[in-house]
C-alpha positions in Angstrom: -40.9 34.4 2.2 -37.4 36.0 1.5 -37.3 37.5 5.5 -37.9 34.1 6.6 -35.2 32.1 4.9 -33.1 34.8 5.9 -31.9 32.7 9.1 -32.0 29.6 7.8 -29.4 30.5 4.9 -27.7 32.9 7.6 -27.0 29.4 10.3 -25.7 27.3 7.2 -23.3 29.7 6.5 -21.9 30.0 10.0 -22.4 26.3 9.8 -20.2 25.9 6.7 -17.5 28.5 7.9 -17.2 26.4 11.3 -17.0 23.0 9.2 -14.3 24.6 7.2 -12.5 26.3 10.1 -12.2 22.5 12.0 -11.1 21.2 8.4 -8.4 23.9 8.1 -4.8 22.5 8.1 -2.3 23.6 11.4 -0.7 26.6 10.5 2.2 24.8 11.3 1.4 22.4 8.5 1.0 25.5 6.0 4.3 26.8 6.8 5.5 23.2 6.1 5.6 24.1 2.7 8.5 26.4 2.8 10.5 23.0 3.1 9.3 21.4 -0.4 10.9 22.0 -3.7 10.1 20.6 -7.3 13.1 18.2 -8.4 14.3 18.7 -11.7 17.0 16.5 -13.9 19.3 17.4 -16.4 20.7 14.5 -18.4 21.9 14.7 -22.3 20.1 18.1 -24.0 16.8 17.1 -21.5 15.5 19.2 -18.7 12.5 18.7 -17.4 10.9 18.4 -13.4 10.6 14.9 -12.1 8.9 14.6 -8.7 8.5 16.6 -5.8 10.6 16.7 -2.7 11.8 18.0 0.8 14.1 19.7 3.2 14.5 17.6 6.2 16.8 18.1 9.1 19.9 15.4 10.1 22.5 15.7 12.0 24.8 16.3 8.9 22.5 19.8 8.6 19.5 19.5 6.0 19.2 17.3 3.4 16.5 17.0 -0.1 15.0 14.5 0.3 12.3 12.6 -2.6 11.6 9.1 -4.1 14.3 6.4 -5.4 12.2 5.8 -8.7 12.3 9.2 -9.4 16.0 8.7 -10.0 16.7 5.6 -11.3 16.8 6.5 -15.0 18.6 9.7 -14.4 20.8 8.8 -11.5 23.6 10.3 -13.8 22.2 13.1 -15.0 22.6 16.5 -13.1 20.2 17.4 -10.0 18.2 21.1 -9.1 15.9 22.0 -6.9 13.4 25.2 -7.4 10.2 26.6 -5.9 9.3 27.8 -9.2 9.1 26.8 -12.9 12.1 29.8 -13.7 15.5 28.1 -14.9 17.0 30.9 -13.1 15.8 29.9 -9.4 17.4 26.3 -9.9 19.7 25.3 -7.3 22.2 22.1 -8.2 21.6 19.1 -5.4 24.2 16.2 -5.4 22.6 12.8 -5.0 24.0 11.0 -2.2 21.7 7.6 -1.3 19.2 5.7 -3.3 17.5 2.5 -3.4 14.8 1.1 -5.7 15.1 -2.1 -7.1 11.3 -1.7 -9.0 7.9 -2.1 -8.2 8.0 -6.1 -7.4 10.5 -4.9 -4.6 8.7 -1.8 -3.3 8.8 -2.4 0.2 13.1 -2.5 0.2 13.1 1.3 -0.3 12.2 4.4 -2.4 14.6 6.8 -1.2 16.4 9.4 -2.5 18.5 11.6 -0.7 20.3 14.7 -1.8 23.1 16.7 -0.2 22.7 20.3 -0.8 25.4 23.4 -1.8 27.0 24.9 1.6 25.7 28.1 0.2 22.2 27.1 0.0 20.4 28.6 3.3 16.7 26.9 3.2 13.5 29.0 4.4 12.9 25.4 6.6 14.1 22.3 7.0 11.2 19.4 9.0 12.8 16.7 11.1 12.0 12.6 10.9 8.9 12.1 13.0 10.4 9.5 15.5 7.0 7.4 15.3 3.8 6.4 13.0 0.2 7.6 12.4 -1.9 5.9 14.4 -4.5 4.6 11.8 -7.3 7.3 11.1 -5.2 9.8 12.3 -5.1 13.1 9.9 -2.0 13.6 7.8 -0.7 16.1 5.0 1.7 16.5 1.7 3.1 19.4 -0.3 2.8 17.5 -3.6 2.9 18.5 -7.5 1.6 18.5 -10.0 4.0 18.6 -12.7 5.5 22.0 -13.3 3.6 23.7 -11.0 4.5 24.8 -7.1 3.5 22.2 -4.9 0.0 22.1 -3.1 -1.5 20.9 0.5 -3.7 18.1 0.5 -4.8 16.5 3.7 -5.5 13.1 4.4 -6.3 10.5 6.7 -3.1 7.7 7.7 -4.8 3.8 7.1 -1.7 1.9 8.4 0.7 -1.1 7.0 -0.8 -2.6 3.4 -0.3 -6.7 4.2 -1.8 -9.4 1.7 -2.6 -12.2 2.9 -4.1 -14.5 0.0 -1.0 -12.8 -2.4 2.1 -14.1 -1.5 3.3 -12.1 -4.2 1.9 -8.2 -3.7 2.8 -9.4 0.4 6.6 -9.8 -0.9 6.3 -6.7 -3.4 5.0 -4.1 -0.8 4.1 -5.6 2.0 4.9 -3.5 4.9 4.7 -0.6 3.3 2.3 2.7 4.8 -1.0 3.8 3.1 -3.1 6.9 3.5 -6.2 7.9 1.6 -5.1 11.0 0.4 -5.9 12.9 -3.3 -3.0 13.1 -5.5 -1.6 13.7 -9.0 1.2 13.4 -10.9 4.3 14.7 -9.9 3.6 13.8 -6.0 6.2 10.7 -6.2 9.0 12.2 -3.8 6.8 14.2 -1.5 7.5 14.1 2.1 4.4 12.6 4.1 3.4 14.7 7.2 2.1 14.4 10.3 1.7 16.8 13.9 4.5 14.8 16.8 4.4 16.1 19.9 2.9 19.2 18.6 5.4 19.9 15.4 5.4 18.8 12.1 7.5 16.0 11.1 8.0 13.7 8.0 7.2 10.4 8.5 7.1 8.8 4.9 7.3 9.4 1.5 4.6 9.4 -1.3 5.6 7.0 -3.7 2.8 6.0 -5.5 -0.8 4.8 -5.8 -3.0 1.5 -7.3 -3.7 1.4 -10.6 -6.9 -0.5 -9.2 -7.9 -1.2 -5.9 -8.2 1.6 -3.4 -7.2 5.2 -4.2 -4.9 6.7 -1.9 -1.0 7.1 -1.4 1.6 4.0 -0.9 3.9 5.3 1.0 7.9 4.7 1.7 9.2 4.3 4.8 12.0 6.8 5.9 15.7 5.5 5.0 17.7 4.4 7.9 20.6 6.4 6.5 18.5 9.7 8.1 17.7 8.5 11.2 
């Protein structure tokens, strides 16, 4: 009996392996990560990691680059970036731009952008994608949790969320970009991938989710300012 299940379990094994191969991520997409960083504040005695963030390329040179709400009860205190959890590996980031005005006005921004030390020499820095996901089309994020390195999740791109029986949610985010995609906390500020013309690019940034409703990522939509 053993000898002839051998093949069976033999093919769903090569099955599995070529299921997981086609699911793989670009290897382009993996190196992504080099780009993201954990954003921590400093503000009174208080240190802690906010959100997560990432290195994109302007004609100004690169820029950090996370979510407006992740700001907006520190936006005096002090700004670091770090791949790592060590107090030691911090760099200091100056914000620059930011915008939210709160949930009820989602869809006017969630942007934060940092400028960063002229000393600081990034592993990689991913430009603006100059278009959308076409909906159903496969897209990434580097995203927390919390006080850990970032990790890659994949997802698929749904398109604008629009409401049109809630004039209300329609005014709040309306507009905005959706993508089923798993998250946790700590993904607020991640930058949104996707594969343009063959090379990865940020389109968006993760800033948030329903508390009911469907699960998935309610994205920002890249401030002009880095365009």
């Amino acid at each position: 009996m053993s000898v002839g299940r051998f093949p069976v379990r033999l093919a769903l094994l090569v099955l599995w392996a070529l299921a997981f191969a086609v699911a793989a991520p670009p290897a382009a997409v993996r190196q992504a990560g080099q780009a993201v960083y954990n954003l921590w504040v400093l503000q009174g005695n208080r240190m802690a990691i906010v959100c997560t963030g990432t290195i994109v390329s302007t004609e100004d040179g690169p820029k950090f680059l996370s979510a407006g709400h992740c700001v907006s009860e520190w936006f005096r205190g002090r700004f670091y970036i770090s791949r790592a959890t060590d107090p030691d590996q911090l760099t200091r980031v100056h914000l620059a731009w930011w915008q939210f005005e709160g949930i009820w006005r989602w869809a006017y921004g969630d942007f934060a952008v940092f400028k960063l030390p002229e000393t600081f020499k990034p592993e990689a820095a991913l430009p603006v994608c100059e278009g959308l996901p076409e909906p159903g089309e496969e897209v990434w994020a580097w995203t927390g949790p919390l006080g850990m390195l970032p990790i890659l999740r994949t997802g698929v791109y749904s398109g604008e969320i629009h409401f049109p029986d809630d004039a209300e949610l329609e005014e709040a985010i309306g507009g905005m970009l959706f993508a089923d995609i798993n998250g946790a906390p700590g993904s607020s500020g991640s930058g949104m991938l996707r594969l343009e013309n063959g090379q990865v690019c940020v389109f968006g940034i993760w800033v948030g989710a329903f508390t009911r409703g469907p699960s998935g990522a309610i994205i920002a939509h890249i401030p002009k300012v880095l365009r």
